[in-house]
Kinemage of the C-alpha trace (Angstrom):
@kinemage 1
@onewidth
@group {chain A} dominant
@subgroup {mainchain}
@vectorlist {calphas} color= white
{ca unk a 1} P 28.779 11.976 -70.058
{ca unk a 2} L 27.220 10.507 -73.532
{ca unk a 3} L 27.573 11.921 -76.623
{ca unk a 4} L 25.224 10.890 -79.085
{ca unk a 5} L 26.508 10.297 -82.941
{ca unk a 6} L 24.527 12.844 -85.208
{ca unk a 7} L 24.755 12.458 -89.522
{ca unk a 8} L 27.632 14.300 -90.668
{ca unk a 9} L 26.483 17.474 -93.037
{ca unk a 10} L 28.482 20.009 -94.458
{ca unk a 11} L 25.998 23.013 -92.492
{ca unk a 12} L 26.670 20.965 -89.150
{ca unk a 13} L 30.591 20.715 -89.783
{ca unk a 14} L 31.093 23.788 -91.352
{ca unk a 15} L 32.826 25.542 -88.284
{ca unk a 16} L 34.943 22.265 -87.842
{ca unk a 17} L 36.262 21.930 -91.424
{ca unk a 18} L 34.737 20.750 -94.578
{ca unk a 19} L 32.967 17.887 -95.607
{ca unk a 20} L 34.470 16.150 -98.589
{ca unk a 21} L 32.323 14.288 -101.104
{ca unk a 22} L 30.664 14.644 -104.469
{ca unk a 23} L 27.189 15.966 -103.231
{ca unk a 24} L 25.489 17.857 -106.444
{ca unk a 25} L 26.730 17.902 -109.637
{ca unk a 26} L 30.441 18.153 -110.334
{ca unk a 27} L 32.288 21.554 -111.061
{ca unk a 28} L 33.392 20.004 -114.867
{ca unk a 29} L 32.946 16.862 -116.367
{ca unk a 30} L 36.359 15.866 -117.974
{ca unk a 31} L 38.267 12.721 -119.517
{ca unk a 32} L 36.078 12.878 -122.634
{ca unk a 33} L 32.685 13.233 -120.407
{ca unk a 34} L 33.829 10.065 -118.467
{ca unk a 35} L 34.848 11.701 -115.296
{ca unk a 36} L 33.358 14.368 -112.904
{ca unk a 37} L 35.876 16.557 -111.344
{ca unk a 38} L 34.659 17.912 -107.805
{ca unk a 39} L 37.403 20.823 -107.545
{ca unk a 40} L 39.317 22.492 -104.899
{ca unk a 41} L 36.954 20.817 -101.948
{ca unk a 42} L 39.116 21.501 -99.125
{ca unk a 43} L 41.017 24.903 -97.613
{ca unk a 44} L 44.407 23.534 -97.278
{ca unk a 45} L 46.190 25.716 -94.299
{ca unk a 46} L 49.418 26.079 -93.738
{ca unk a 47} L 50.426 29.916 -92.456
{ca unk a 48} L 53.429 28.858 -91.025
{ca unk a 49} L 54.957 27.264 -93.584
{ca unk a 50} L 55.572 23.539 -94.569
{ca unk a 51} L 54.191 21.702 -97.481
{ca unk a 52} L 51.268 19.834 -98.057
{ca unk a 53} L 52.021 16.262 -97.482
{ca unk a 54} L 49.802 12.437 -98.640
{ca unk a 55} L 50.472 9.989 -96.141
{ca unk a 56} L 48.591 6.416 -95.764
{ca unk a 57} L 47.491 5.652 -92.501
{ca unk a 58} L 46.277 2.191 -90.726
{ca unk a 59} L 43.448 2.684 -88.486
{ca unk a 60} L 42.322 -0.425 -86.139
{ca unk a 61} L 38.655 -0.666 -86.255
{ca unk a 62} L 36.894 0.545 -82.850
{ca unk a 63} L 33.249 -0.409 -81.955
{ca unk a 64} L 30.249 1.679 -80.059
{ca unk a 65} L 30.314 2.475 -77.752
{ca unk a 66} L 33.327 4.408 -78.040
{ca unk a 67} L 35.197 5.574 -75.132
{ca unk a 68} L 36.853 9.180 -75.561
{ca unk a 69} L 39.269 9.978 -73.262
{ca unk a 70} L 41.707 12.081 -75.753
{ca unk a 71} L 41.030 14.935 -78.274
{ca unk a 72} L 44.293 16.847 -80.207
{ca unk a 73} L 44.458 19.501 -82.468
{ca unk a 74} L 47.209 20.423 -85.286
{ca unk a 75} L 47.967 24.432 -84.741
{ca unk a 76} L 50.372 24.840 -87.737
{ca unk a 77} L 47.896 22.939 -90.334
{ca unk a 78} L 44.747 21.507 -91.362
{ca unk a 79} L 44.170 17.953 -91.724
{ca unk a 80} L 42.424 15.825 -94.059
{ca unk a 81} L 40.838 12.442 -93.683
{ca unk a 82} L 39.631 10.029 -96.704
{ca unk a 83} L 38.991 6.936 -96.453
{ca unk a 84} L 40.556 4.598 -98.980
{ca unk a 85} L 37.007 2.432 -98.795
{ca unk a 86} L 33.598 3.057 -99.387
{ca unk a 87} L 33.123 2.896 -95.553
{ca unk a 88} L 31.795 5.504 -93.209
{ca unk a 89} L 33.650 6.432 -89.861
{ca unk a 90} L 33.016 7.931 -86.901
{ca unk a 91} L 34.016 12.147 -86.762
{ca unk a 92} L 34.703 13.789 -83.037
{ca unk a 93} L 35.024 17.315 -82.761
{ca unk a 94} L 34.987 20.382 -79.976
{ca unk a 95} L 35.328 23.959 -80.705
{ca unk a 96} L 37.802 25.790 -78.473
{ca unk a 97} L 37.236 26.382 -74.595
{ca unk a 98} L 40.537 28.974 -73.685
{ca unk a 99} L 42.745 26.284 -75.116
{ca unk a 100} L 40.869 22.977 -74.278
{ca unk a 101} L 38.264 21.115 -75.995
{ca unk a 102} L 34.529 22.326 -75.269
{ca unk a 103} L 32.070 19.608 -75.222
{ca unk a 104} L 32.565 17.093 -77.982
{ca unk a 105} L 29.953 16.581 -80.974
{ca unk a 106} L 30.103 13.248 -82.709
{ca unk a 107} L 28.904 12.696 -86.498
{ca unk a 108} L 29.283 9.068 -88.616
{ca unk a 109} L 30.307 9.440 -92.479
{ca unk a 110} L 28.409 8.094 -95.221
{ca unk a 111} L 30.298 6.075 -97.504
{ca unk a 112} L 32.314 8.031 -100.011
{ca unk a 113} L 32.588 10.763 -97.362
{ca unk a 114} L 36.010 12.421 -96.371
{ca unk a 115} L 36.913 15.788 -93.809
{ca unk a 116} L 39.544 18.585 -93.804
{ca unk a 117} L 39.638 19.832 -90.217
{ca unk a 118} L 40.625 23.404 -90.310
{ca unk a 119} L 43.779 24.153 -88.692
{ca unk a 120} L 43.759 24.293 -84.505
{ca unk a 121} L 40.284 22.019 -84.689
{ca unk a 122} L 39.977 19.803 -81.575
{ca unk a 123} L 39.110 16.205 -82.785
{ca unk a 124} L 39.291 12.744 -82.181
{ca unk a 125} L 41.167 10.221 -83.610
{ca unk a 126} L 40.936 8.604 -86.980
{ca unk a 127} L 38.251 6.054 -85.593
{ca unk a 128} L 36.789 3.591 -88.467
{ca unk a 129} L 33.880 1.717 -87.346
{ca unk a 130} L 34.024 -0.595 -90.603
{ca unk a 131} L 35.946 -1.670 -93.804
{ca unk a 132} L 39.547 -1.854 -93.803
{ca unk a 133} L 40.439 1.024 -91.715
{ca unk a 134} L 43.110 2.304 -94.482
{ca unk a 135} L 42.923 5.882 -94.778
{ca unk a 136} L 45.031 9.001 -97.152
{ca unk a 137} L 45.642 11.892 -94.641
{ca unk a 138} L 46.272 15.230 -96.046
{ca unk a 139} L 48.484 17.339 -94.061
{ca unk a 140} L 51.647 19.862 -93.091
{ca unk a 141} L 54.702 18.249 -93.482
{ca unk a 142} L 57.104 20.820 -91.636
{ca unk a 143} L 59.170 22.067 -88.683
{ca unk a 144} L 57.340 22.840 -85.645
{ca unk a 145} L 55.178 21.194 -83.293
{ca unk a 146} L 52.161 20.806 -85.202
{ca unk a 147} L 50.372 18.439 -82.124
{ca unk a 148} L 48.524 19.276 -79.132
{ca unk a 149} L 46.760 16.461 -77.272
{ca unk a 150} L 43.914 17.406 -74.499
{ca unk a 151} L 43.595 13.898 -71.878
{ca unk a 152} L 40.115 14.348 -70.420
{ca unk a 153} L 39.633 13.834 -66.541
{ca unk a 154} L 36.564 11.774 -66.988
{ca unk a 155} L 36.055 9.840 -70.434
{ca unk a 156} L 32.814 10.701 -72.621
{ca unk a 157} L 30.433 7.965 -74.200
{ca unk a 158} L 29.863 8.102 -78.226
{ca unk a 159} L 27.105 5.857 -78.761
């Protein structure tokens, strides 16, 4: 089962999450026309409760082919991913199969790129292909068990 890597668009995400970069022209150039502010790029959910949370996370680099043999999902919150380096990485996601991950879809980042998973989106884990593998992750900080993982029965093949 191989899963081929596709470029990661915001019309080929958008029922994942968003895509977070500065495509187009900013919303309002600020900082006395020395900065572009792109505003309010990603849906931050949190319906039951909790705060929005920054936390640094250390990623070990992976290499293709990848093997997936785990997807999870974050029911009480969305989740954001931005690299802290002008490095791409690789994006898994599945839409919803009564509970369980469909069949995944794989997309690589450009550089400068980011995600915000909406909340109860299937995904892989943070997997950096390059760069330093240091990423800010945007998400509930709460009560609750805000994890679900999904072990498949036979891995898939990113490549």
């Amino acid at each position: 089962m191989t899963i081929r890597i596709q470029p990661l668009t915001a019309d080929v995400f958008a029922s994942f999450g968003e895509v977070l970069d500065t495509a187009g022209a900013p919303d309002k150039v600020i900082n006395q026309g020395l900065c572009g502010r792109y505003h309010d790029r990603a849906t931050l959910d949190f319906p039951e409760g909790g705060r929005a949370g920054i936390s640094l996370f250390q990623a070990e680099l992976r290499a293709l082919p990848y093997r997936l043999e785990m997807m999870e999902r974050h029911p009480l919150g969305s989740q954001a991913f931005l690299p802290m380096s002008m490095d791409g990485f690789l994006v898994i996601v599945a839409p919803d199969e009564d509970g369980r991950p469909g069949t995944p879809r794989a997309f690589a980042s450009r550089p400068g790129q980011g995600i915000n998973f909406h909340r109860s989106t299937w995904h892989g884990v943070l997997t950096p292909l390059s760069g330093s593998g240091l990423f800010a992750v945007i998400d509930r900080i709460g009560d609750g068990d805000n994890l679900q993982e999904h072990w498949f029965k036979k891995p898939y093949t990113i490549e």
